[in-house]
Residue, then its C-alpha position, 0 to 999 in steps of 0.5 A: x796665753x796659751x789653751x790650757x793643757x787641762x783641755x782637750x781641743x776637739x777637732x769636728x765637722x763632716x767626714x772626710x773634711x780633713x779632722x785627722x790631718x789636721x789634728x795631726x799637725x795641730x798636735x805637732x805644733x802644740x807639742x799635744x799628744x794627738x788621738x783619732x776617735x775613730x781609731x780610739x773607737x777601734x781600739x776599745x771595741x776590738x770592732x770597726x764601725x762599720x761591723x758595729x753599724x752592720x751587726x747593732x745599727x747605728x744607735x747602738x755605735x752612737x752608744x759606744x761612740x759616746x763611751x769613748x769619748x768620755x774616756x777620752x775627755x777623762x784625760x784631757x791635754x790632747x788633740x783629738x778627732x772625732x767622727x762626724x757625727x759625733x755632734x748628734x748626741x746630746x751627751x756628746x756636745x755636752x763632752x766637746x764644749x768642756x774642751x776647745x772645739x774647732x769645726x772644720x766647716x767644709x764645701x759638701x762638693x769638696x767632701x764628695x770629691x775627697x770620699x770618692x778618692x778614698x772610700x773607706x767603707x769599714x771606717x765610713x760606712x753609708x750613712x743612708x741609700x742615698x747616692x754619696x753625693x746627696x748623703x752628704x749635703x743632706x748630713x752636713x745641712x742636718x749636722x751644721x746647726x750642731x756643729x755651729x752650736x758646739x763650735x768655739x771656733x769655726x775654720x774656714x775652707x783652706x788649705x789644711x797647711x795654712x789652716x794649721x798655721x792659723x788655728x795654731x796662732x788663735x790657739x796660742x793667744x787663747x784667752x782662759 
């Protein structure tokens, strides 16, 4: 048995620990139609997050955020991932679990290496004044309880290739 298609499978874990790429794969292999969150986020608002986080704040983005993501659990079967932050609001960890939720839980070191390769400061905007390598120990050790709390499953640190291939076969021996 396979997770059931009325099911969405929400990829989470901190930025940059590899959602996207790996959503992308995983959708390939299950033949599921794949959505980024943040690009969904893009599309519905017509505004980057970084515009939104620079015009309303944070709290406002987390609203909106929310919204999309109901959207998107509205028309479950897909793969999808989500931002990293996504896991802070109540509503939203409420929306994950009715899917499969797989956290990608990722070396903050890794993180800071693969962020200082690609900044992208309009999809990831500074989450504070800290100095990027700080930020992102101080997110992920305040994220991780949530991430734990919502995760069905809980993927070590691989290559995203191999992980892939293990997160497909668990997926497909899926119990419903």
């Amino acid at each position: 048995m396979a997770v059931s298609k009325d099911k969405n499978i929400y990829l989470i874990g901190p930025r940059a620990s590899g959602k996207t790429t790996l959503g992308r794969m995983l959708a390939a292999e299950l033949e599921r139609p794949f959505l980024d969150l943040d690009e969904e986020f893009l599309q519905s608002t017509g505004r980057t997050i970084a515009e939104v986080v620079e015009t309303e704040g944070w709290e406002s983005f987390r609203d909106l955020e929310t919204s999309v993501l109901a959207s998107i659990a509205g028309t479950p079967g897909h793969v999808v991932a989500t931002g990293g932050g996504v896991v802070l609001k109540a509503r939203n960890r409420e929306l994950l679990v009715e899917g499969v939720v797989i956290y990608l839980q990722t070396d903050p070191e890794k993180v800071v290496a693969r962020l200082m390769e690609e900044l992208l400061p309009e999809q990831r905007p500074a989450l504070t004044d800290l100095a990027l390598e700080d930020e992102v120990r101080k997110t992920v050790e305040e994220r991780d309880p949530y991430y734990l709390a919502c995760a069905h499953l809980v993927a070590p640190d691989l290559p995203l290739e191999e992980l892939a291939e293990r997160i497909t076969e668990e997926l497909l021996e899926w119990p419903e």
